[in-house]
KEBABA-352030 format. One line per 5 residues: number of its first residue (from 1); for each residue x, y, z of C-alpha. Coordinates in nm, 2 decimals. Each point is the difference from the previous one (the first is absolute). Layout:
REM residues N
NUM = X,Y,Z | ...
//
This chain:
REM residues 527
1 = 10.55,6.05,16.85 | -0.32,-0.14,-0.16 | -0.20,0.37,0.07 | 0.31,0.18,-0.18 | -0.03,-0.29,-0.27
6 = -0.31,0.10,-0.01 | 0.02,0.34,-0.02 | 0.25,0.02,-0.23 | -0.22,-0.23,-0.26 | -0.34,0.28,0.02
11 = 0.30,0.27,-0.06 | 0.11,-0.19,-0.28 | -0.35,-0.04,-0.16 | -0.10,0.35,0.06 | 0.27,0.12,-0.18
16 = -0.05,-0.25,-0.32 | -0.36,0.11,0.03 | 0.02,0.35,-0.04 | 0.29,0.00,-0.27 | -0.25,-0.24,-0.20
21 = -0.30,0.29,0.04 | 0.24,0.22,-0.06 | 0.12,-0.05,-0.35 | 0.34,0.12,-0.09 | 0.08,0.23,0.27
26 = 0.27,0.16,-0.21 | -0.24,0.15,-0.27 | -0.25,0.24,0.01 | -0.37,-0.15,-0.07 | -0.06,0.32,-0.20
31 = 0.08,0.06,-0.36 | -0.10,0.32,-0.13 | -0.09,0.01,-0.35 | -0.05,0.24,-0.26 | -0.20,-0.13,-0.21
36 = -0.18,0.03,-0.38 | -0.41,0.01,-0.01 | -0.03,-0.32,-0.18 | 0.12,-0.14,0.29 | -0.29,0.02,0.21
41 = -0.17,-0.31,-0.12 | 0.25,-0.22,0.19 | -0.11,0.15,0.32 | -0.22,-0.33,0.11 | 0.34,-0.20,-0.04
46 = 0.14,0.24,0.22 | -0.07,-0.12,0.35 | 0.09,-0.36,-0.09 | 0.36,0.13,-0.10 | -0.03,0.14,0.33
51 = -0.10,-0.30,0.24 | 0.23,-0.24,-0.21 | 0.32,0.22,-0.01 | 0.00,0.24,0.27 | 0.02,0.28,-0.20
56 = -0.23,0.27,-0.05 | -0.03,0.23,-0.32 | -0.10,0.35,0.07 | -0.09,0.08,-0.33 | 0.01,0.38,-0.09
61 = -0.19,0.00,-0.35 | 0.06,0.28,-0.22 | -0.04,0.14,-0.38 | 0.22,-0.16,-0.27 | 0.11,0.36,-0.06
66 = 0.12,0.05,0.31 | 0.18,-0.33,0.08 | 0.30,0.07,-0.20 | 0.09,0.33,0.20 | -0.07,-0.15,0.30
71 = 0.24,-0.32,-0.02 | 0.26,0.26,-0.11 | -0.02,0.18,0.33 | -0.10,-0.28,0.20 | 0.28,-0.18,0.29
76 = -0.01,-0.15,0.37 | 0.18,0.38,0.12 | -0.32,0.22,-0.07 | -0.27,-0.25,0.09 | -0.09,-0.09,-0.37
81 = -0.10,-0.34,-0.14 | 0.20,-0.29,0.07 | -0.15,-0.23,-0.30 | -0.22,0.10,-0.29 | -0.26,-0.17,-0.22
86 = -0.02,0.05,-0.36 | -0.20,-0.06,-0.28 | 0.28,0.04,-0.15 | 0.32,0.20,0.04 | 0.18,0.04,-0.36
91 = -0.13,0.38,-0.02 | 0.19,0.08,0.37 | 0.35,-0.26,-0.12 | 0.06,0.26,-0.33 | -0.09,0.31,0.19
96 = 0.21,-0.06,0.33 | 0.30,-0.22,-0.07 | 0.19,0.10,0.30 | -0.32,-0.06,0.20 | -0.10,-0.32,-0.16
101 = 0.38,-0.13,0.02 | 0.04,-0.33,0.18 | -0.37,0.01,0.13 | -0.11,-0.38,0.07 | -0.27,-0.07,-0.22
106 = -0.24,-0.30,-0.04 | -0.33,-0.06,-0.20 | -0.29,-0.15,0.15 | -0.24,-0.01,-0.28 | -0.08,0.10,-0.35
111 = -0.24,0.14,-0.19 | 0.00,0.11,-0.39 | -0.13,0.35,-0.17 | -0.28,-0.07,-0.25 | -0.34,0.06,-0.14
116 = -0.33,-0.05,0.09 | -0.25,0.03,-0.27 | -0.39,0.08,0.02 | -0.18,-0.28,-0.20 | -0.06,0.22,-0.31
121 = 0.38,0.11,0.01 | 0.11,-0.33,-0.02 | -0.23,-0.09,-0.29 | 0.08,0.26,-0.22 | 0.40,-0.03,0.05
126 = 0.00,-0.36,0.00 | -0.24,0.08,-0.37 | 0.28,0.19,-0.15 | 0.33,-0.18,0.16 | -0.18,-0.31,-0.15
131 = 0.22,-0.25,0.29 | -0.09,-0.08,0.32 | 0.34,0.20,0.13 | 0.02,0.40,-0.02 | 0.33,0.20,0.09
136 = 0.02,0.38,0.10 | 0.03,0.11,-0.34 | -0.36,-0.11,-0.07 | -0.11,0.19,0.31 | 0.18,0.28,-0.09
141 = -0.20,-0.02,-0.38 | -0.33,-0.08,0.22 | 0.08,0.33,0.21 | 0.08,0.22,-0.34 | -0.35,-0.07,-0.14
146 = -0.22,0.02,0.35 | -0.08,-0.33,0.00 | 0.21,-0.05,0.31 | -0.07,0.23,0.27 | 0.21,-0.08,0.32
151 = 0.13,0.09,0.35 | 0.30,-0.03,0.12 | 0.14,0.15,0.31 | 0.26,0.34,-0.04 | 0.35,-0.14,-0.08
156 = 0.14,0.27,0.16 | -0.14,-0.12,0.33 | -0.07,-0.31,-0.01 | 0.18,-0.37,0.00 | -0.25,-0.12,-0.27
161 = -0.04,0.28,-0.21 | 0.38,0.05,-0.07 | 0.04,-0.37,-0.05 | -0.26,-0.02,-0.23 | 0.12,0.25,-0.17
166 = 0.36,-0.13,-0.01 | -0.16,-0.28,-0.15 | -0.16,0.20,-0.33 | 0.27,0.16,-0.07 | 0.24,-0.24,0.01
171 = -0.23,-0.23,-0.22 | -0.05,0.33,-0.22 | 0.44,0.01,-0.04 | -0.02,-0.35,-0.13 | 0.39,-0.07,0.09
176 = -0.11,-0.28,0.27 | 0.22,0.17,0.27 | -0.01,0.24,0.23 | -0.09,0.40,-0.12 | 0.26,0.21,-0.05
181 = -0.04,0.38,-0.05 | -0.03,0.00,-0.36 | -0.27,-0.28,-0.01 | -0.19,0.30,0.13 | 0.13,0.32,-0.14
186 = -0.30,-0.06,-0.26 | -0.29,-0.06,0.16 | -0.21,-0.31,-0.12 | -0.29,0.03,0.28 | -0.17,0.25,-0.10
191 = -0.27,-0.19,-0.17 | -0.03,-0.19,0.31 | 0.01,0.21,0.28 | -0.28,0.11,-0.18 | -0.22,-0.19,0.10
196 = 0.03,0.03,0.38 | -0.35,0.09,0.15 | 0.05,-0.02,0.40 | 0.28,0.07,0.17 | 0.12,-0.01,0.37
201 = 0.30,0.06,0.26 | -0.04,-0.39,0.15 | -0.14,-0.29,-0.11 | -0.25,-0.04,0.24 | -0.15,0.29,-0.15
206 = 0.03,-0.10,-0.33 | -0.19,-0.31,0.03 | -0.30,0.20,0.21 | -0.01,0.26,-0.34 | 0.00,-0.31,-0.23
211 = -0.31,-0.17,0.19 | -0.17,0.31,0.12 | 0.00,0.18,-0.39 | -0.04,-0.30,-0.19 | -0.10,0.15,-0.32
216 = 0.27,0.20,0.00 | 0.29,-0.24,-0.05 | -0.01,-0.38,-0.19 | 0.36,-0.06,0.07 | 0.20,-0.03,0.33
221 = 0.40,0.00,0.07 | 0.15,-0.13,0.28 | 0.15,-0.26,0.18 | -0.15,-0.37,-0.04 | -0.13,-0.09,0.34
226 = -0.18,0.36,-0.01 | -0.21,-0.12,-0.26 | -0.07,-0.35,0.11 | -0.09,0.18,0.35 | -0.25,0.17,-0.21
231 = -0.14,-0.29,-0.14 | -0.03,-0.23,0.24 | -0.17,0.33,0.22 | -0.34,0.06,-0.11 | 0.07,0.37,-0.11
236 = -0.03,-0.08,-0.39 | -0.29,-0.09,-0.17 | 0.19,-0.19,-0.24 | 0.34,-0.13,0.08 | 0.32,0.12,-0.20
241 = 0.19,-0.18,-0.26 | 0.39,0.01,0.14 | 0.21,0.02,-0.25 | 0.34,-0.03,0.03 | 0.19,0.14,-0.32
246 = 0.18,-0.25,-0.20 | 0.28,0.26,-0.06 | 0.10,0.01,0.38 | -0.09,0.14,0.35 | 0.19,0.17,0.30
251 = -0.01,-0.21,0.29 | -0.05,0.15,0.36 | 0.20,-0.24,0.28 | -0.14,0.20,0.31 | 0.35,0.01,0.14
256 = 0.13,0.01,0.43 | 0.23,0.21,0.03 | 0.26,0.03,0.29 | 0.02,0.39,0.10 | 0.21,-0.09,0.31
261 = 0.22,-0.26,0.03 | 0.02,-0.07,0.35 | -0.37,-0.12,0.00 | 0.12,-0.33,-0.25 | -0.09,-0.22,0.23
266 = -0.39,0.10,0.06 | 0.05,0.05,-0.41 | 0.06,-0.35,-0.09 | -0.20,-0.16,0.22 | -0.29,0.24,-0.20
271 = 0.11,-0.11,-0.33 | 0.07,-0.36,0.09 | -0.37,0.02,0.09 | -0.14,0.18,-0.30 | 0.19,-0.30,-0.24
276 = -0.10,-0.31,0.18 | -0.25,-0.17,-0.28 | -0.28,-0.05,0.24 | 0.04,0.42,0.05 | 0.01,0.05,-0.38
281 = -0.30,-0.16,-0.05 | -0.16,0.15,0.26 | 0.13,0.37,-0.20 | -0.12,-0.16,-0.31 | -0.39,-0.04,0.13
286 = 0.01,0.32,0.17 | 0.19,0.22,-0.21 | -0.10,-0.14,-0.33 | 0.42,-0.01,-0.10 | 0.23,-0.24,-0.14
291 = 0.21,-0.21,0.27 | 0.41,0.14,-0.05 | 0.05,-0.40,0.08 | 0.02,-0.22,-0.31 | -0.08,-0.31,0.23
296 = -0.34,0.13,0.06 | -0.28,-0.06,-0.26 | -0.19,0.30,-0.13 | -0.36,0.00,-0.01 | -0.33,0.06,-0.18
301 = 0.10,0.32,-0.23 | 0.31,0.04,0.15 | 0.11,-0.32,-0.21 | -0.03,0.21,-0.27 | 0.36,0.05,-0.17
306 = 0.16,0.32,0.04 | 0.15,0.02,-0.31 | 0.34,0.25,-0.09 | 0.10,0.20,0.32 | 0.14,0.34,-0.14
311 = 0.24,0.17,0.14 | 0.00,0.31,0.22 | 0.19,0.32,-0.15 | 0.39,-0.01,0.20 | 0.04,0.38,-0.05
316 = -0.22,0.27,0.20 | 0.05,0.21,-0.31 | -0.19,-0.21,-0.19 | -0.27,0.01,0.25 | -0.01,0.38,0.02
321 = -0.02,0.02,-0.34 | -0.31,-0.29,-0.05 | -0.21,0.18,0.27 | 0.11,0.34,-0.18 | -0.18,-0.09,-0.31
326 = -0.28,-0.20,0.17 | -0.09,0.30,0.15 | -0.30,0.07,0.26 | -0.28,-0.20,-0.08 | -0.25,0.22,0.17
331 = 0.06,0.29,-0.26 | 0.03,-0.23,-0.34 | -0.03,0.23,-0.26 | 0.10,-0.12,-0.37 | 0.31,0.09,-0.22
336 = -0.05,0.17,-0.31 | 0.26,-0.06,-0.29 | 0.02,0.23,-0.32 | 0.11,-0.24,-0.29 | 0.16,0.22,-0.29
341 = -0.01,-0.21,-0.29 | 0.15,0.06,-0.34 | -0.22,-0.02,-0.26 | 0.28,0.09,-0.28 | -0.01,-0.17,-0.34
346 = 0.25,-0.21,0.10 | -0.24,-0.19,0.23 | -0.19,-0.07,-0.24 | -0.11,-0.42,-0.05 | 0.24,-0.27,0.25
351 = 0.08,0.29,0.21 | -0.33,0.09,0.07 | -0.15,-0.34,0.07 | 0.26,-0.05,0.19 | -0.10,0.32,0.23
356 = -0.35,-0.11,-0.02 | 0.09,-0.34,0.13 | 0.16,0.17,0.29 | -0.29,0.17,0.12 | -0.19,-0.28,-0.05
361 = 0.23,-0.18,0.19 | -0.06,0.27,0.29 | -0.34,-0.02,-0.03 | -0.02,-0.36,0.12 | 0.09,-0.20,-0.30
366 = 0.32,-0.12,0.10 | -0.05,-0.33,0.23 | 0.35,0.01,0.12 | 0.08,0.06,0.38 | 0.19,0.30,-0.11
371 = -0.34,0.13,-0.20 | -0.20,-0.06,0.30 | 0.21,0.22,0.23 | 0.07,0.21,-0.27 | -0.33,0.11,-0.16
376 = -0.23,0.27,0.03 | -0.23,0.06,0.25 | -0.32,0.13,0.19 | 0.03,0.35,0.12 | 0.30,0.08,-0.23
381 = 0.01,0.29,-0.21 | 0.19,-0.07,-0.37 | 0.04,0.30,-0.23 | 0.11,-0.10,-0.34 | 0.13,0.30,-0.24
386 = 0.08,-0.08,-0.33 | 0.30,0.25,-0.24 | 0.17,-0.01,-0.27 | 0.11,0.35,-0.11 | -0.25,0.15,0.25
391 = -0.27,-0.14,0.26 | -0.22,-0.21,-0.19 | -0.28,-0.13,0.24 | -0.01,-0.02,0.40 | -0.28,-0.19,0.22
396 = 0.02,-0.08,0.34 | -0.26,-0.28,0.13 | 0.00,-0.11,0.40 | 0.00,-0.40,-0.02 | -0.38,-0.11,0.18
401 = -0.01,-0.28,-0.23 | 0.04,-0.18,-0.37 | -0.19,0.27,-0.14 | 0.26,0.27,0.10 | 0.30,-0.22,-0.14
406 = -0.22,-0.04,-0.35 | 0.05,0.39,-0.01 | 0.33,-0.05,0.07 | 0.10,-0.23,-0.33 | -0.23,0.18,-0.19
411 = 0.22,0.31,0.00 | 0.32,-0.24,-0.02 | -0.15,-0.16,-0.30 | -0.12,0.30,-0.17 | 0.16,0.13,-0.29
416 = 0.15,0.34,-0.10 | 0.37,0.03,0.01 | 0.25,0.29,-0.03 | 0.27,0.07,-0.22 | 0.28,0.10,0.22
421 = 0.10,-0.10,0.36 | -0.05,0.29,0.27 | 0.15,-0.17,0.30 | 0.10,0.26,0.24 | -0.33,0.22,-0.09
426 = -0.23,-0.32,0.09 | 0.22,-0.02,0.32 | -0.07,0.38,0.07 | -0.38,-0.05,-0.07 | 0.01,-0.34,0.22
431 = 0.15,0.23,0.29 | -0.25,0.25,-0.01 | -0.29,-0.24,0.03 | 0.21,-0.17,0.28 | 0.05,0.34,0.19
436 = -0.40,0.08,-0.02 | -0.06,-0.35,0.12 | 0.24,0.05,0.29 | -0.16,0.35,0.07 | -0.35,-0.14,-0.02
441 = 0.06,-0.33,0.22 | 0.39,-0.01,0.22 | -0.12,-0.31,0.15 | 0.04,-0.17,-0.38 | 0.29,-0.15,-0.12
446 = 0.09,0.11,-0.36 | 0.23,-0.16,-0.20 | 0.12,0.06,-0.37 | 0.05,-0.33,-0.24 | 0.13,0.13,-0.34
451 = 0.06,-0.23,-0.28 | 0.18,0.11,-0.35 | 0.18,-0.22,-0.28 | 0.18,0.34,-0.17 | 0.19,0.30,0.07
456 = -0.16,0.32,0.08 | -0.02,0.20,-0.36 | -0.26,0.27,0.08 | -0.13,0.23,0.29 | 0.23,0.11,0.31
461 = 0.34,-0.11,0.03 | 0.11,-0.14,0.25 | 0.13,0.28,0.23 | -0.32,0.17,-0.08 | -0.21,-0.28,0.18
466 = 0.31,0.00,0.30 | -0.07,0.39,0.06 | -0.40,-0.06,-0.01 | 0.08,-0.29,0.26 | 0.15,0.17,0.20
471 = -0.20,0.34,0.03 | -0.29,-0.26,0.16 | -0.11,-0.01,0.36 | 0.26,-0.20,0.23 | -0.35,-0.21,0.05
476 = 0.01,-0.14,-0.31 | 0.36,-0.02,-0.05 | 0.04,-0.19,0.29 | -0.31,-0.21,-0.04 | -0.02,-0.08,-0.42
481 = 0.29,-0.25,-0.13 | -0.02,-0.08,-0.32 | 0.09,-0.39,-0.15 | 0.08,-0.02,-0.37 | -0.02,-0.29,-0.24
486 = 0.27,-0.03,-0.22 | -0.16,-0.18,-0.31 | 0.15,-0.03,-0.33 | 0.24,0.31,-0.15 | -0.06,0.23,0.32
491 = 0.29,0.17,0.15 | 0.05,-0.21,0.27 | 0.25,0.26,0.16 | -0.20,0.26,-0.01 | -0.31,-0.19,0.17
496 = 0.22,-0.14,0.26 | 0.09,0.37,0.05 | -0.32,0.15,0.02 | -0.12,-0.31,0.24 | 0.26,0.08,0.21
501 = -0.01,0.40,0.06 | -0.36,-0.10,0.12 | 0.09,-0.24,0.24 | -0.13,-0.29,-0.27 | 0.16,-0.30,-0.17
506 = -0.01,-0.12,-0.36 | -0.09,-0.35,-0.11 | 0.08,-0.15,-0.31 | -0.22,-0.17,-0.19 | 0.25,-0.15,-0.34
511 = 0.21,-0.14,0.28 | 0.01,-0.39,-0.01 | -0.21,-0.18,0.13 | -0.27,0.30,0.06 | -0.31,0.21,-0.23
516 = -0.24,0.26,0.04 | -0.18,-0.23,0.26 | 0.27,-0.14,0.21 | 0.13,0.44,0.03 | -0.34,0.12,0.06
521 = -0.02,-0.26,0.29 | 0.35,0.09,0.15 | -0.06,0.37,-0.05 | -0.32,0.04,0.16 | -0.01,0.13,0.31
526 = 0.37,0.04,0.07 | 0.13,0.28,0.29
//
């Protein structure tokens, strides 16, 4: 009796013993993860997850540009990903609803898309924003001129790149919510994608350009604990200012995602893990990013405030249509815009310092945060052509710097007016310098602006300039739009009319509320 006592008591403690090694028996130790490159820093956290949870993370790292496609075909059935790892996952929730639907999702740590400024950067913006606080709209000035010169990773492949740029534009709409499609049917980021100098397809290989070429670049955009990695890692010979821009930021919250839902169990015990305190400060050391827990204190710069968190667009339209006009930054080559301006008697004294005003406005002396976006800038082409009864004057200057915008106001301020008002013959000459520049350069974006306060009384009619128009190349046709300014007794039917066989839009410049300025800002650069 005592021997089968006995017996039955090592049975007993075998059995506890092994199911205490053993874990959960009813789980898989394995979780395969797909996962974003930015996640790679948490690897030396890794192992401790796996000795104090049971659970393994297989972690299959892969190209922000590829993620998205790959959780949409991912699933248990075709030996895909079970869990994925994000930096974040807002560009894959608009562009697969039915594949995003009902995923679990939790954050595990947070990190902010800002600046980083070079020392003499951050001197001379913080010298003409004269405040201690500067917003995208002063970087996008900075960028216009040359003074800032930045990298940013490709937003069409990248996490960091698309937030950040999420982040300008949606500063540039100035609505404080989230874009819609016509907050970027005219482009305001022209002057500031301008300024891009490196580019890459990852982050990783951003940062390597930044601190490999650094006279190349003063400027760097990307996500926070990016740049206070940099600092804090001997690569710079001077560390970068971070600024974080007063008019908002997009926030990356590195989400876990649950791709298969009968692996929940191994899944919560992972992000049960990932929030404990102790485990978010250990992620805040390593990873230089903000705890997601509000119980645990942030330190050194991370106790900086964040400031405004701007929202990410809710439509993939408006997406397509941001990247669409952002373009590829490897092959940035500047617009050119053919102002015809009417230099009729009529415009004689307020109206024409009021169109000197606005290109001086464009020029940089508006201060606003729509003039900032707005203005002109390095690399652009500008053709002004001045008419009254006939073509008076043209110039075309390439903006490289203040003396090229001088030139500018000095044909805009120069006198010489006509005495009638040839509107659709200054339109027919302002297409046949935009066809030669669209011969000469197809990679160039030409636009037509073309401003008038009265009613056509001399040259072509009309239908004359509609048959001319449409005898051109299917190049330029497609490719030239013109944008008119309706200013004092213009036809305002008829310039809506021409605008809109030519795939334009008029603006009008008496309406309330609006001038010369305010319609030269709105106009310019419109698709």
């Amino acid at each position: 009796m005592r021997g089968r006592l006995g017996a039955l008591t090592l049975c007993l403690t075998l059995a506890m013993t092994t199911a205490a090694c053993s874990g959960d028996d009813e789980d898989p130790t394995t979780l395969r993860v797909l996962a974003g490159p930015d996640l790679a820093v948490l690897e030396p956290l890794l192992d401790e997850l796996r000795s104090e949870t049971g659970v393994e993370l297989e972690m299959d790292y892969q190209a922000d540009a590829d993620t998205g496609e790959a959780l949409a075909a991912t699933g248990k059935d075709d030996g895909g990903h079970e869990a994925a790892w994000l930096s974040t996952d807002r560009s894959f929730q608009l562009r697969h609803k039915d594949a995003a639907r009902g995923l679990l999702r939790t954050p595990t740590m947070l990190s902010p898309v800002v600046v980083g400024l070079r020392p003499d950067a951050a001197r001379a913006l913080h010298a003409k924003s004269h405040g201690d606080e500067l917003s995208w709209a002063d970087l996008a000035d900075a960028a216009a001129t040359g003074t800032v010169r930045f990298g940013m990773a490709d937003p069409r492949q990248t996490g960091t790149g698309l937030a950040a740029l999420v982040g300008v534009a949606t500063a540039a709409a100035g609505t404080g919510g989230a874009l819609r499609e016509d907050d970027v049917s005219c482009d305001r980021l022209r002057g500031f994608r301008s300024g891009q100098r490196i580019t890459a397809a990852s982050t990783r290989d951003l940062l390597d350009d930044f601190t490999d070429r650094p006279g190349t670049a003063n400027a760097l955009i990307t996500y926070e604990s990016d740049l206070l990695a940099l600092n804090s890692g001997g690569r710079l010979k001077e560390k970068l200012e971070i600024v974080r821009p007063k008019d908002g930021t997009v926030l990356a919250d590195f989400p876990l995602l649950l791709l298969d839902p009968d692996r929940r169990a191994a899944y919560d015990k992972v992000v049960a893990w990932l929030r404990q305190d102790s485990v978010q400060r250990k992620i805040m050391r390593t990873a230089q990013r903000r705890p997601v827990n509000p119980s645990v204190a942030r330190e050194g710069p991370l106790r900086a405030p964040l400031g405004n968190a701007l929202f990410f667009p809710d439509r993939p339209g408006v997406l397509e249509r941001l990247l669409d006009d952002y373009g590829d930054p490897r092959r940035r080559v500047g617009d050119q815009v053919v102002f015809l301006l009417d230099f009729s008697g009529s415009m004689r004294g307020a109206r024409m310092a009021e169109l000197r005003k606005a290109f001086a406005d464009l020029s940089g002396a508006d201060s606003s945060a729509t003039g900032a976006f707005a203005r002109f800038y390095q690399g652009e082409r500008l053709t002004v052509v001045r008419f009254g009864g006939q073509v008076l004057e043209e110039r075309t200057v390439t903006v490289r710097g203040q003396r090229d915008l001088r030139t500018l106001a000095d044909v805009v301020a120069r006198g010489g007016y006509g005495d009638a008002t040839a509107v659709w013959s200054a339109l027919d000459h302002g297409y046949r310098t935009a066809s030669a520049a669209v011969a000469a350069e197809p990679e160039r974006s030409v636009s037509i602006v073309l401003m008038t306060d009265g009613e056509n009384n001399a040259g072509i009619a009309y239908e004359e300039f509609v048959r001319r128009y449409e005898a051109r190349s299917a190049g330029t046709r497609t490719a030239v739009h013109t944008y008119a300014v309706h200013f004092g007794e213009a036809d305002a039917v008829a310039l809506r009319r021409a605008a809109a066989r030519t795939g334009g839009r008029m603006v009008d410049a008496d309406a309330r509320g609006s001038s010369l300025s305010e319609a030269f800002k709105e106009i310019r650069g419109c698709r």
